[in-house]
N, CA, C and O atoms as a GROMACS GRO file, in nm:
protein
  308
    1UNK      N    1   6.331  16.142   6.597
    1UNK     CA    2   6.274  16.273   6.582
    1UNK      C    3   6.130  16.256   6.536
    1UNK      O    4   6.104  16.190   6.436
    2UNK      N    5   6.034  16.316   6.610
    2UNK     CA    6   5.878  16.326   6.567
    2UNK      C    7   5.805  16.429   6.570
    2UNK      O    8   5.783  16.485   6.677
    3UNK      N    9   5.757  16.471   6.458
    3UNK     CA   10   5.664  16.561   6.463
    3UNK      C   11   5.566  16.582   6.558
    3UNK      O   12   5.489  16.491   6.589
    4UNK      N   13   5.557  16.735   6.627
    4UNK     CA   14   5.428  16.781   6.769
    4UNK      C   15   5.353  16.850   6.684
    4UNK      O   16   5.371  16.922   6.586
    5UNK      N   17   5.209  16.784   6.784
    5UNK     CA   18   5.118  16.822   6.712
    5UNK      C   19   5.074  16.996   6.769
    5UNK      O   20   5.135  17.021   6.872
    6UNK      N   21   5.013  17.076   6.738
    6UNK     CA   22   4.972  17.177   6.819
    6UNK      C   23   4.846  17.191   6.854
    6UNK      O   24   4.799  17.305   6.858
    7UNK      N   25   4.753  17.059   6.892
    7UNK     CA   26   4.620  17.073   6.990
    7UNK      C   27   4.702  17.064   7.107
    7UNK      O   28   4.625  17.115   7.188
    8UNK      N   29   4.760  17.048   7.143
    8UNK     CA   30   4.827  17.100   7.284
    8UNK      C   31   4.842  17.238   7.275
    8UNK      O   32   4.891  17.313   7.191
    9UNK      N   33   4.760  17.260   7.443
    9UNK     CA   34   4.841  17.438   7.433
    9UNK      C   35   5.014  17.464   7.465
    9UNK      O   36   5.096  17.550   7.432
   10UNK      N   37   5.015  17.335   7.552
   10UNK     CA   38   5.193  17.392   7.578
   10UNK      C   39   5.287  17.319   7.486
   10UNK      O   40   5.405  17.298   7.512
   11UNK      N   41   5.225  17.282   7.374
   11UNK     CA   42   5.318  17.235   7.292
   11UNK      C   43   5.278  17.303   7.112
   11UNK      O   44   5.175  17.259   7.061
   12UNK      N   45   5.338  17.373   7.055
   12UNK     CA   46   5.295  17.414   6.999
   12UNK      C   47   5.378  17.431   6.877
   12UNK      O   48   5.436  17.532   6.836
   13UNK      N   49   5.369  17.265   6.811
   13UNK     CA   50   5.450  17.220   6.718
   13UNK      C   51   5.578  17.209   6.708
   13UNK      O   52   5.647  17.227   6.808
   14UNK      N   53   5.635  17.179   6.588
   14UNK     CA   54   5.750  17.148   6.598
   14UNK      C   55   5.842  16.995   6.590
   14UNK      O   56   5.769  16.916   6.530
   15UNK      N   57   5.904  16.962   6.608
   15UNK     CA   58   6.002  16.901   6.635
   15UNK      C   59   6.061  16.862   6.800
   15UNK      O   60   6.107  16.948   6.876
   16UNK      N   61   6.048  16.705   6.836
   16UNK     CA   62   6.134  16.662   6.971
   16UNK      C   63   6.187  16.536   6.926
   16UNK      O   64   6.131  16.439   6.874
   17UNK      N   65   6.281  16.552   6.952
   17UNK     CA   66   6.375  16.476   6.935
   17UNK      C   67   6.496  16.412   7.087
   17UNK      O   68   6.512  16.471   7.193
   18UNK      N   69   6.557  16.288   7.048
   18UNK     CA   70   6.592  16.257   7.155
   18UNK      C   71   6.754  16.209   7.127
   18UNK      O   72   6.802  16.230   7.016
   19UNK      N   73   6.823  16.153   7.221
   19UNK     CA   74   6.964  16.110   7.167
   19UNK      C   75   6.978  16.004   7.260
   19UNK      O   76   6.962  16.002   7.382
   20UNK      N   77   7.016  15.899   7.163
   20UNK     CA   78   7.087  15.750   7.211
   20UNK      C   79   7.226  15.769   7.256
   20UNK      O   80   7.311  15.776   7.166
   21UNK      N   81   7.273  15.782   7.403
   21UNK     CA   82   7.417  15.784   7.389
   21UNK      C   83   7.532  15.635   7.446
   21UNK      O   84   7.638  15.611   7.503
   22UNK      N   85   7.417  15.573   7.380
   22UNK     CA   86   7.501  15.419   7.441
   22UNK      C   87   7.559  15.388   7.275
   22UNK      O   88   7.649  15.307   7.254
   23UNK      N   89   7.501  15.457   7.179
   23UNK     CA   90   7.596  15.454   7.065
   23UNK      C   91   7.739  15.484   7.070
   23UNK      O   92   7.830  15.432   7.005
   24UNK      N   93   7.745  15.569   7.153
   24UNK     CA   94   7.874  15.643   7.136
   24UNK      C   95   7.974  15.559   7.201
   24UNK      O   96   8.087  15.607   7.216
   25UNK      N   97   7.948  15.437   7.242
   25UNK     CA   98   7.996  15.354   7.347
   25UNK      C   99   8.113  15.311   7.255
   25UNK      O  100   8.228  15.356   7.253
   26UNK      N  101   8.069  15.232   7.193
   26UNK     CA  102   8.165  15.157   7.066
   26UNK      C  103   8.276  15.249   7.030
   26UNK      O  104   8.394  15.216   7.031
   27UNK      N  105   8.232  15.364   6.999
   27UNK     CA  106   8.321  15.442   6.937
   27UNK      C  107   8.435  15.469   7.034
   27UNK      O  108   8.555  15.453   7.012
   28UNK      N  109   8.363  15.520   7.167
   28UNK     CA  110   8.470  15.546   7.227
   28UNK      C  111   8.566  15.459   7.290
   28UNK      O  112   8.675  15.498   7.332
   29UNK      N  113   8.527  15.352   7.296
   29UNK     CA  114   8.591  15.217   7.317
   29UNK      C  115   8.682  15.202   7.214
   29UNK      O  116   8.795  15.167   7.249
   30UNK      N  117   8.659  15.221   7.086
   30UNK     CA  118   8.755  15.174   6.978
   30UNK      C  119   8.883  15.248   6.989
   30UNK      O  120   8.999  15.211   7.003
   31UNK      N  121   8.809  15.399   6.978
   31UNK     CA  122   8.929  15.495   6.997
   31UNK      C  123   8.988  15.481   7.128
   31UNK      O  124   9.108  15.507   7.125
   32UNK      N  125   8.934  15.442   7.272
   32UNK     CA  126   9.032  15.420   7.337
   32UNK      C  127   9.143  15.346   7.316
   32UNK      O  128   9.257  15.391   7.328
   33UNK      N  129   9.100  15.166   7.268
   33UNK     CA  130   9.192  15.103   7.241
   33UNK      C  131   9.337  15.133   7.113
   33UNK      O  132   9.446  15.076   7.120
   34UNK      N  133   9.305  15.214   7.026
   34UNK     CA  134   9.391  15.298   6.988
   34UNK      C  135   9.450  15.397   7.019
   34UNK      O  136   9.551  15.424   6.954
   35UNK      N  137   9.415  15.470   7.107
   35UNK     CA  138   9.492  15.567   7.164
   35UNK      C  139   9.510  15.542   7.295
   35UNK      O  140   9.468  15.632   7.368
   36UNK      N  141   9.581  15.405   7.375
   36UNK     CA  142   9.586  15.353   7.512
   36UNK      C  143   9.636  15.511   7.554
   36UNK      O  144   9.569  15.586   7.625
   37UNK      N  145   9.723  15.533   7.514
   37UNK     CA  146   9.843  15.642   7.623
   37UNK      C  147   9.804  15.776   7.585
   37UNK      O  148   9.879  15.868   7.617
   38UNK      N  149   9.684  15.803   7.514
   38UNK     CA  150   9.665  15.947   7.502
   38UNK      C  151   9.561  15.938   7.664
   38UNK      O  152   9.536  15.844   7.738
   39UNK      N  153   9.514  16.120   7.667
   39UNK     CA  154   9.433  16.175   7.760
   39UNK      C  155   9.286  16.130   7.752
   39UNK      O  156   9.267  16.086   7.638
   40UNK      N  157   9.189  16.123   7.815
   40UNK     CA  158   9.107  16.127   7.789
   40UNK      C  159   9.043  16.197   7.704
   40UNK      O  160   8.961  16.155   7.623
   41UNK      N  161   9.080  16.318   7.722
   41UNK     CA  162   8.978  16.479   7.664
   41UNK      C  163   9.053  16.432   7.523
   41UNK      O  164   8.979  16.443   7.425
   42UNK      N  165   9.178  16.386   7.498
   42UNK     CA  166   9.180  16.406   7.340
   42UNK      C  167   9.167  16.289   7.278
   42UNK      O  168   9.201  16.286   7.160
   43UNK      N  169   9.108  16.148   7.350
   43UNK     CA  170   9.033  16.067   7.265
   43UNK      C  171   8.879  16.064   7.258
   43UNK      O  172   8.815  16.002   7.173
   44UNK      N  173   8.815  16.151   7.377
   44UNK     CA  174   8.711  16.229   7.321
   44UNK      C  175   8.681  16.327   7.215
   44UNK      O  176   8.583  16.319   7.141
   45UNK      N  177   8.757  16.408   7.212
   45UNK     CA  178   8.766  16.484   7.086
   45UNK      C  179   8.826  16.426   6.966
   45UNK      O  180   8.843  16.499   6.869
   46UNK      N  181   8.847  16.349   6.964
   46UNK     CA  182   8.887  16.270   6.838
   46UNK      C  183   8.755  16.195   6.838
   46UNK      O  184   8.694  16.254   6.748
   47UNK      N  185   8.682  16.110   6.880
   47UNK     CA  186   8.579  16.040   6.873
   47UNK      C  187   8.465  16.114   6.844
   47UNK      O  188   8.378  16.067   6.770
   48UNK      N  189   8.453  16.262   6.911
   48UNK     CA  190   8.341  16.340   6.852
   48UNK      C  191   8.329  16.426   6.714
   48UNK      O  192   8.228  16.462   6.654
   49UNK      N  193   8.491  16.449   6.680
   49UNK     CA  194   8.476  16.544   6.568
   49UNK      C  195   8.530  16.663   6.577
   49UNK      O  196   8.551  16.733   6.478
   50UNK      N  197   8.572  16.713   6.754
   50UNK     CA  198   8.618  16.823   6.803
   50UNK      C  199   8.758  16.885   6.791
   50UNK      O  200   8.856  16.827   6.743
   51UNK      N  201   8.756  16.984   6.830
   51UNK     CA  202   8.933  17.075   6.816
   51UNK      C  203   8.956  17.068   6.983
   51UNK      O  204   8.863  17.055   7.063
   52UNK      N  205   9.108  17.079   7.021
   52UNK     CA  206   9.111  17.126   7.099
   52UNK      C  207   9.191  17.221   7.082
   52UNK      O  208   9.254  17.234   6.977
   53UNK      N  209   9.202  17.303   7.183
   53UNK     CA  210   9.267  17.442   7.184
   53UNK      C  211   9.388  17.441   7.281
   53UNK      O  212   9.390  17.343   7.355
   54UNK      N  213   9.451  17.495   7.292
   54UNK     CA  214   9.549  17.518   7.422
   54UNK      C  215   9.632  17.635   7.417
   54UNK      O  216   9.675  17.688   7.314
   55UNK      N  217   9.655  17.679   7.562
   55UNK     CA  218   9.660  17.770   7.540
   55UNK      C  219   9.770  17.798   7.674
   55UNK      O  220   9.756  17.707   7.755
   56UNK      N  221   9.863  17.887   7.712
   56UNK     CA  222   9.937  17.882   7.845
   56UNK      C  223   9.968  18.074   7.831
   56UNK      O  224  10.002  18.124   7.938
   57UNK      N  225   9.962  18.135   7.756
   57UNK     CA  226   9.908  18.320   7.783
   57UNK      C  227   9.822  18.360   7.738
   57UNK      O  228   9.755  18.282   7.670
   58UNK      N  229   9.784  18.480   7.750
   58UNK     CA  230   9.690  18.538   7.804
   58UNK      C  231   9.672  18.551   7.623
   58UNK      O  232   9.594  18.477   7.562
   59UNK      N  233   9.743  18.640   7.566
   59UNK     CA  234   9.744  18.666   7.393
   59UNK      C  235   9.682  18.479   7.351
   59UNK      O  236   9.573  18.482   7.293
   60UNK      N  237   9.719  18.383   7.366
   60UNK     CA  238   9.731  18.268   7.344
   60UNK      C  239   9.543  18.220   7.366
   60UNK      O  240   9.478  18.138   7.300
   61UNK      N  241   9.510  18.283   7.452
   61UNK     CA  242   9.408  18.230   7.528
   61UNK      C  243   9.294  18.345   7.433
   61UNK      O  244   9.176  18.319   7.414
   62UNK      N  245   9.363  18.470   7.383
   62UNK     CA  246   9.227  18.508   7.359
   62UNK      C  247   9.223  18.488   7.216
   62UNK      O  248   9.120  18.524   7.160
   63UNK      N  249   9.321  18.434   7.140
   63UNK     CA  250   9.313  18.391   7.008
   63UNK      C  251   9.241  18.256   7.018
   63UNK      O  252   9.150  18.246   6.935
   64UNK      N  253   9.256  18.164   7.087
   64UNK     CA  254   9.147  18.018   7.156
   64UNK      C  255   9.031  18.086   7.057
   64UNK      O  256   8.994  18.067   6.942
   65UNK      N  257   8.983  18.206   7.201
   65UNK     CA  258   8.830  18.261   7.181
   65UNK      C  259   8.786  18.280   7.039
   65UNK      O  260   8.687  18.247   6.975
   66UNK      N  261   8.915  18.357   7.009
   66UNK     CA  262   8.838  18.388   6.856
   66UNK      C  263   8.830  18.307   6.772
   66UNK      O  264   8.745  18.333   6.686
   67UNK      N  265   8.899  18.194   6.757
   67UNK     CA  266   8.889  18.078   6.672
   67UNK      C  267   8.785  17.993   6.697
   67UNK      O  268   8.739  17.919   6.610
   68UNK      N  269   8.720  18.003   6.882
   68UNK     CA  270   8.602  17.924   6.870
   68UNK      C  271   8.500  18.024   6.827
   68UNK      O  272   8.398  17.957   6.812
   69UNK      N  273   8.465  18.174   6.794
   69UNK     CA  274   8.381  18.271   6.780
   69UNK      C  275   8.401  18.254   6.611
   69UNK      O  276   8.298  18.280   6.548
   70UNK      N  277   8.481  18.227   6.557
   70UNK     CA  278   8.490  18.224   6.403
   70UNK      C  279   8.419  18.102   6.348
   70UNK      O  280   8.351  18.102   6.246
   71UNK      N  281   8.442  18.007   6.421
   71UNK     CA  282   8.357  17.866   6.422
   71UNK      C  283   8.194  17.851   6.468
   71UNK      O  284   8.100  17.790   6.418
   72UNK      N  285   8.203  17.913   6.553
   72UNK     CA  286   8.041  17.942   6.586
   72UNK      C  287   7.966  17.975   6.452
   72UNK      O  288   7.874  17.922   6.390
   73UNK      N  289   8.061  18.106   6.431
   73UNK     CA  290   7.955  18.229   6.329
   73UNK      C  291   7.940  18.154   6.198
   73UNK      O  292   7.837  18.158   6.131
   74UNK      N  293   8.066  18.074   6.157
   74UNK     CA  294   8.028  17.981   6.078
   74UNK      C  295   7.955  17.821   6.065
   74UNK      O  296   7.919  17.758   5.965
   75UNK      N  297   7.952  17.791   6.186
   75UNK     CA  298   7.820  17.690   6.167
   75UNK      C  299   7.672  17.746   6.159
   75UNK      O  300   7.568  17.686   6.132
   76UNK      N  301   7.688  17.852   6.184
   76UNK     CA  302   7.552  17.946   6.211
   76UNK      C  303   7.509  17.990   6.026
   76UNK      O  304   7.393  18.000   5.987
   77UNK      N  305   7.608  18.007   5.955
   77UNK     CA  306   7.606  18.046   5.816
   77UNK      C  307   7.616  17.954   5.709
   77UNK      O  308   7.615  17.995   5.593
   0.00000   0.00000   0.00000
């Protein structure tokens, strides 16, 4: 992450920043080898930090929503 300067006109301070994602390599490698027989999506979400949701009706599916809308509003706060 590095500070912009604002003698640029189209840049006009701030913050750019970038992301290494060959870090994430290891990790997800590790957690694969521990979780051989899980899914993909849920040794990704285990490796990132994430929830998953699931859902098979419609009531089911819109409680999902609101639990990811309750999570939003609170990383936001």
């Amino acid at each position: 992450m590095r500070g912009l300067s604002s003698s640029n006109i189209l840049e006009r301070g701030g913050f750019k920043a970038g992301v290494d994602l060959t870090r994430l390599i290891p990790v997800l490698t590790g957690a694969t080898a521990v979780a051989a027989n899980a899914d993909v999506f849920s040794v990704l979400t285990a490796a990132t930090g994430g929830t998953q949701l699931h859902f098979r009706k419609q009531n089911q599916l819109e409680d999902a929503i609101a639990i990811v809308g309750v999570e939003l509003r609170s990383s936001y706060t």
